[in-house]
N, C-alpha and C positions, 0 to 999 in steps of 0.2 A: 732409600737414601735419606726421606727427610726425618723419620729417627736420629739418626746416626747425627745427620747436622744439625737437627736442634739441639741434640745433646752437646754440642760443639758453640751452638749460639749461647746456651744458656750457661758456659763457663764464658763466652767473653762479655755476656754481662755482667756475667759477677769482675771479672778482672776490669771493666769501664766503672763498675761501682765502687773497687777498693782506687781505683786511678783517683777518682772523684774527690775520694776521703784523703786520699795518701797525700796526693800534689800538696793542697798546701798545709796542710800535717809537717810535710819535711821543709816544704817552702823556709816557714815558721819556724822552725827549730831549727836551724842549717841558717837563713839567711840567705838574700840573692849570692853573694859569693862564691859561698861554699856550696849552696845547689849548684853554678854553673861549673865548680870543678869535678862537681860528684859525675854531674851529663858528662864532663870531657872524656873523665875515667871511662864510664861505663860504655861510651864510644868508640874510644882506644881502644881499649880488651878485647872489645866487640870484636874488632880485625881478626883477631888470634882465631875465634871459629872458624875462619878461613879454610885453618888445617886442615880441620875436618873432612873437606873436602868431596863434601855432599855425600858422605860416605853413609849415613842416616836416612837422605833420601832414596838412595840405591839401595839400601837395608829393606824401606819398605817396598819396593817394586820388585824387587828377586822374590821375598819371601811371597807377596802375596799369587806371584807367578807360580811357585813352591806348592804354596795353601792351595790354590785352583786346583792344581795338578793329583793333590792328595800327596805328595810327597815330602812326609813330615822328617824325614833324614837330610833330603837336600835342604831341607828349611832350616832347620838347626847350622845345615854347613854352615850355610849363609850367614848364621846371627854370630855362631861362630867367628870365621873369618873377617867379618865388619867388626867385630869385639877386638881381634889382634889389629887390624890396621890401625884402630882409633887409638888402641896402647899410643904405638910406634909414632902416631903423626899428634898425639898431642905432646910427647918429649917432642917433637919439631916446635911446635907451638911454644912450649916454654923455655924453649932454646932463644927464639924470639922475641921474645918478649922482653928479653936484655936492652936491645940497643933501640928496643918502641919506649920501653921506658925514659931510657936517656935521653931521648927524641922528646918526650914526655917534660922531662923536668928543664930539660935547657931551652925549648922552643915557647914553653908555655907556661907552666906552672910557676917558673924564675922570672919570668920576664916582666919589663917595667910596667908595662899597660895591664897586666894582672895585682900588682901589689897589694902581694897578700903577707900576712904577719907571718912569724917564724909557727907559733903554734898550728895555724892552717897549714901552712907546708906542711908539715912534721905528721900531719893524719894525714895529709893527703897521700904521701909517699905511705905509707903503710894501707892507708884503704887500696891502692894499687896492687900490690901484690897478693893482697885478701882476693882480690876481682879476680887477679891473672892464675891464682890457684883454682879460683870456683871455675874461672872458662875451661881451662885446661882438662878438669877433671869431668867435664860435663861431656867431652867428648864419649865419653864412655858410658859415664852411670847416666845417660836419656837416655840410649838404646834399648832399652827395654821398652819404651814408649811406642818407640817405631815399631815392636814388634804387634803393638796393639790395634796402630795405624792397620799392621800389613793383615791383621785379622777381623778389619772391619769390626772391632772391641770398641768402639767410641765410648759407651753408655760407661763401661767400667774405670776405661783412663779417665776421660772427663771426672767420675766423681773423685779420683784420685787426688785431678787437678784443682777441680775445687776447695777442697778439704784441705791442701798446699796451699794454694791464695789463702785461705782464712790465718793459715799459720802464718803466713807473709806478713800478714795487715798486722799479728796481732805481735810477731817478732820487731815491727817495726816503730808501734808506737812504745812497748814498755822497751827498748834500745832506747830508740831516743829519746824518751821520759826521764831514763837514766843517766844518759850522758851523750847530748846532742853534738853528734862529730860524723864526720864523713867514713871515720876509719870504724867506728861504731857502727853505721848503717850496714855496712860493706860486709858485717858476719850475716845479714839476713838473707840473701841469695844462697848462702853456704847452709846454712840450717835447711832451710825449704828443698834446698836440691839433695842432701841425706835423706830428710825426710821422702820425697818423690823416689828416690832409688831402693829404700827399704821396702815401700810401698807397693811397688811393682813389682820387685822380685816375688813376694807375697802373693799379692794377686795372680800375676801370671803361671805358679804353682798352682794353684787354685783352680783357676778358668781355664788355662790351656798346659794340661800336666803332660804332654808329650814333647812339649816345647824344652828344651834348654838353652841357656844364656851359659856359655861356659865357651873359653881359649881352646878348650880342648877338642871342641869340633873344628879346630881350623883346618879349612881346607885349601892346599897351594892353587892348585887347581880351578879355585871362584874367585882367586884373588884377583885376575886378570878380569874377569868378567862384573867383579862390580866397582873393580876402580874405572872399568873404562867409563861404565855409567858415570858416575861421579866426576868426572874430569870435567862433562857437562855441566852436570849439577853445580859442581863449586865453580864453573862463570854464573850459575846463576844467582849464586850467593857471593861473588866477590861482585857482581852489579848491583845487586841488595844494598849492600856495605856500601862500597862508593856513591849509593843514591842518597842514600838515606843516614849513614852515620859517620859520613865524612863532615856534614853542617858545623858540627862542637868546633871542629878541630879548626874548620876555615874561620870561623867565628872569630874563635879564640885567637887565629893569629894576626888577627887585622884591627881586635878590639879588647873589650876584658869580659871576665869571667864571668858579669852581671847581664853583658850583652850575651854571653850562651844560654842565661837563664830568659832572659825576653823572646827570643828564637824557641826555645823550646818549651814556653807554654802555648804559644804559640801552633806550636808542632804536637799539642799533646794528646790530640782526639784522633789524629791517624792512625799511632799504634794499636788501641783498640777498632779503628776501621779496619784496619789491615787484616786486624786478628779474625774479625768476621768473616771476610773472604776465606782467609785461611781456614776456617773452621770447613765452609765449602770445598775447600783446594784439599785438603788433606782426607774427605772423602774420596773427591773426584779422581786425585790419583789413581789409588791400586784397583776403585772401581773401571777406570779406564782399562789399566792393567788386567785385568782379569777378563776384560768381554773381549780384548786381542788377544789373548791367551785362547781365548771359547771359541774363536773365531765370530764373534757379534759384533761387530764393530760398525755397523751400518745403526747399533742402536743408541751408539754417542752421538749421532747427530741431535737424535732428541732430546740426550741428557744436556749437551751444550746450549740447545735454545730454551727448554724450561730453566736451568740454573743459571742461563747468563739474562733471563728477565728477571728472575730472585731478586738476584745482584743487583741488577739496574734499577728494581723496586728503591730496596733496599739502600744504597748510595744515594739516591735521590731524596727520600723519606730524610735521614739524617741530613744531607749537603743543603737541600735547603732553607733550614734550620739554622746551620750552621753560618752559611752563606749572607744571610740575610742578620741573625739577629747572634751570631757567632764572639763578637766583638764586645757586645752587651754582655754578653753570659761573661767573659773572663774578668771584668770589671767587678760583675758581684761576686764570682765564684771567688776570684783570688783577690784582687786589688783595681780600685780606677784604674792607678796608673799603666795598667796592662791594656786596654783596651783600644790606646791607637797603634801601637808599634807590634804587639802580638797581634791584634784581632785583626789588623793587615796583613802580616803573615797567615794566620791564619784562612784568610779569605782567597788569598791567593793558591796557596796549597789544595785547599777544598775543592776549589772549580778544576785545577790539574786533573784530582782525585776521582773527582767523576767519572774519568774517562779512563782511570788507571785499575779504581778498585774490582770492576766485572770481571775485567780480563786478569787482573791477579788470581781472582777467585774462582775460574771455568776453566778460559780458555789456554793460558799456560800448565796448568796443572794436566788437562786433557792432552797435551802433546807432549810433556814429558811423560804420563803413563803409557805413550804411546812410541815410546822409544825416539822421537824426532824432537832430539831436546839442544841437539847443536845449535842450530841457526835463532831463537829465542834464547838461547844462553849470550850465544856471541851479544847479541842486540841488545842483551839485559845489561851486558860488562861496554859493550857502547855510552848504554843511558847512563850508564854512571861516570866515564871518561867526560863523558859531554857536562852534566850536572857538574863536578871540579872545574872543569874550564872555565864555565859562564858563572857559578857562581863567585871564583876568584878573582874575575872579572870585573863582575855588577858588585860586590863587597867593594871594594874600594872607595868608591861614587855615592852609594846606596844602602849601605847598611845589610842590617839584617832581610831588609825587603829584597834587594838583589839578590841573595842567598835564596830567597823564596822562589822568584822568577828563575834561577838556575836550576832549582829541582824540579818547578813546575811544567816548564817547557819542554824537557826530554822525557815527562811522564806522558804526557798527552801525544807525542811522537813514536815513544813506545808503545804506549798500549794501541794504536793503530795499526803498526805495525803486524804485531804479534796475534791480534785479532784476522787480520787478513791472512795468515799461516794458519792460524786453526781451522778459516771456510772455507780453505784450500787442502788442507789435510782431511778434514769430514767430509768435502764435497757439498757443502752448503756455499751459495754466492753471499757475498757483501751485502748486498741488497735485501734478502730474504732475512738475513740475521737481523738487520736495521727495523725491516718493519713487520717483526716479530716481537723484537724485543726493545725498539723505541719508538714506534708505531704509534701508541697510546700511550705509553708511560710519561715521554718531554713533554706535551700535550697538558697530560690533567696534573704534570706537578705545577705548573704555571697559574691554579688557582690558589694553590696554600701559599706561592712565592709571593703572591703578590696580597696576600690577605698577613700576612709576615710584615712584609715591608710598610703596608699602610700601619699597622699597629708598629714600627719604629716610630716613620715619621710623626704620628699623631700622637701617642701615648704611648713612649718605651718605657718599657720593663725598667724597674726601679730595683728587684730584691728577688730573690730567688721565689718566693711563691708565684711570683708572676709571669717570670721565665717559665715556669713548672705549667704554669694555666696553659700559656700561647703555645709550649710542646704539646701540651694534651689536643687542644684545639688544632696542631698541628696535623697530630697520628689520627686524631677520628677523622676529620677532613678525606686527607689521604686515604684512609681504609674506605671510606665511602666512595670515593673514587675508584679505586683498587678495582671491588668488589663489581659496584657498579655499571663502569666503563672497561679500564685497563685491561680485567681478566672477564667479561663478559665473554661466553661463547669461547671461550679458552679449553680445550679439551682437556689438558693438562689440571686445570683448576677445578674442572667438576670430577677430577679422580682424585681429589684431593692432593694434587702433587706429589703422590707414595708412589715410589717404585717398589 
């Protein structure tokens, strides 16, 4: 496994490092304005993968049940039949998109506390539709990706993926070199995602020549079997969406456009946390999947407590970084004036995250490959019910901060939740997972947090070499900790963590 997932960490560094360059790249060229309508856009559309219907995660769990089996015909049905559903539900999707648009222009992008010029409207409404054609079409041309997921192929997607980021970055600065507008940005998703689909078609000729991606393997017959899967899936992606990219919209309607843009710099180091986890989670899946297929299922216990210390390493290492000297960084990274109203947000989100990002990254992933994806879906599409409420709540009173404590609070309720279904589904207790996997880890980060904080209060960071020092001084800290204490006497760790 830890192949497969570095090769998945070392693409979301590179996507944390174009984040780094891009943010205020577009900041800069765009203007706070026009970023916070570019976020609403790219928030809105978001909805539209809805469609989907988790039909891509259900892609990777059948095939790689398929793959186990040897049964490279049923695997095709599969890819097959998920290729005609995805047709059929992304015309739903753009059928939709009509009256989110209208919803779009009359709720937010017209309204007085936006007041924006006619020419900003006029790209805005066109970068929209550029979006709701790249969502809609993506239903389809990723599915190849998944089939790389369901083959344990990390090493070959990742460089795929890579190789797309660099065109990303490099579509993005001669675009907006050329003519800095919103409807201009909006063709760079569209290029990078042709390019990804060409790419993979290619490769997976190449790498796995039994495989085909073609309508023509549809089968009536698996169509029941992996929309049922997915019916789950897509609560687990329509609580995604209401946790996470409802923020713009609530923003937007209680404030202006500039206040989406404070909220989501704010917000801009999760998506790259996220992606980490995920890079674990999208292992974790079908390898789930596969050892219940094998009948080995007594050997996830073990995969759950090595990868959900990873994680807990890992979220700690960056949080408290962030946590601490998080607020400083966005002042030199982007602007001063980012550093009380973001770096707030920011701080708050982080401490949620701690307790969110593990179990994104193991313990959800391990119970949907394990077919018990209901009761963590319901609870995901909860946390996002709850997140809308409280934050349309605390927005009123409170600004962007309230919007932060609305996401925060039903992150750290879920991921409790759902943590205590995984050591109920594996047969590990609460207790055993805690002091395995925070046993030592709360413990010795509480020396770098507070060797952090004294270097705010005595001598903050002034410019990014110095931020650069105190992270360095952060990670050797940590890794001598790690080493040291954390994973002393760790069985796991003197096998090098390779399965």
């Amino acid at each position: 496994m830890l192949k497969h997932i570095g090769s998945n960490w070392a693409v979301s560094g590179l996507q944390l490092a174009a984040m780094m360059w891009l943010t205020p790249f577009i900041l800069t060229e765009l203007g706070p304005d026009s970023n916070g309508v570019w976020v609403t856009i790219v928030s809105m559309t978001g909805f539209l993968s809805l469609f989907v219907m988790g039909v891509p995660m259900s892609t990777v769990k059948h095939i790689a049940e398929h793959v186990a089996r040897g049964d490279t015909e049923r695997a095709n049905g599969a890819i097959g039949t998920s290729a005609g559903i995805s047709f059929g539900l992304a015309g739903c999707a753009l059928a939709v998109s009509v009256p989110l648009y209208f919803a779009f222009e009359r709720g937010l992008l017209s309204s007085a506390s936006w007041s924006l010029d006619e020419l900003t409207l006029d790209e805005a409404r066109v970068a929209w539709w550029i979006i709701t054609a790249q969502v809609c079409s993506a239903f389809v041309m990723r599915l190849p990706l998944a089939i790389f997921d369901a083959h344990r192929d990390f090493v070959t997607r990742n460089l795929l993926l890579a190789t797309a980021l660099a065109l990303r970055v490099a579509l993005a600065f001669a675009l907006l070199t050329w003519r800095p507008s919103v409807s201009t940005l909006a063709w760079c998703p569209v290029g990078v995602q042709l390019f990804e689909w060409a790419g993979a078609l290619i490769l997976l000729r190449r790498r796995h020549p039994d495989i085909r991606f073609s309508v023509k393997a549809f089968d009536k017959g698996m169509v029941r079997e992996i929309v049922g899967f997915s019916l789950f899936a897509t609560l687990v992606n329509v609580g995604t969406m209401l946790a996470f990219r409802s923020n713009a919209m609530i923003i937007g309607a209680f404030g202006s456009a500039s206040d989406v843009t404070d909220f989501d710099i704010g917000n801009k180091f999760f998506e790259p946390l996220v992606g980490i986890m995920i890079a674990v989670a999208s292992v974790v899946l079908p390898t789930s999947a596969q050892l219940d297929t094998q009948g080995r299922r007594s050997e996830l216990s073990q995969v759950f407590l090595k990868w959900s210390k990873v994680c807990v390493s890992i979220a700690l290492l960056v949080g408290t970084y962030l946590l601490v000297l998080g607020p400083r960084f966005l002042a030199v990274w982007i602007e001063p004036r980012y550093e009380d109203a973001s770096g707030g947000v920011l701080r708050i989100l982080m401490a949620s995250f701690l307790f969110y990002l593990p179990v994104r990254g193991v313990a959800l992933p391990i119970l949907l490959g394990l077919g018990e994806a209901k009761r963590p879906a319901v609870g995901l599409l909860s946390m996002g019910v709850v997140n809308i409420c409280l934050s349309i709540y605390l927005v009123r009173d409170h600004g962007i901060m309230g919007v932060a404590f609305g996401t925060a609070i039903p992150n750290v309720l879920y991921a409790s939740w759902v943590l205590r279904e995984a050591c109920r589904a594996l047969d590990v207790s609460v207790g055993a997972w805690c002091a395995h996997v925070l046993g030592r880890a709360l413990p010795a980060a509480l020396l770098p947090a507070a060797g952090l904080y004294w270097l705010l209060q005595k001598h903050p960071p002034q410019d990014m070499l110095a931020l650069c020092i105190a992270g360095a001084g952060s990670v050797l800290l940590f890794a001598l900790l790690w080493v040291g204490f954390v994973y002393r006497g760790d069985p796991d760790f003197r096998r090098g963590a390779a399965d």
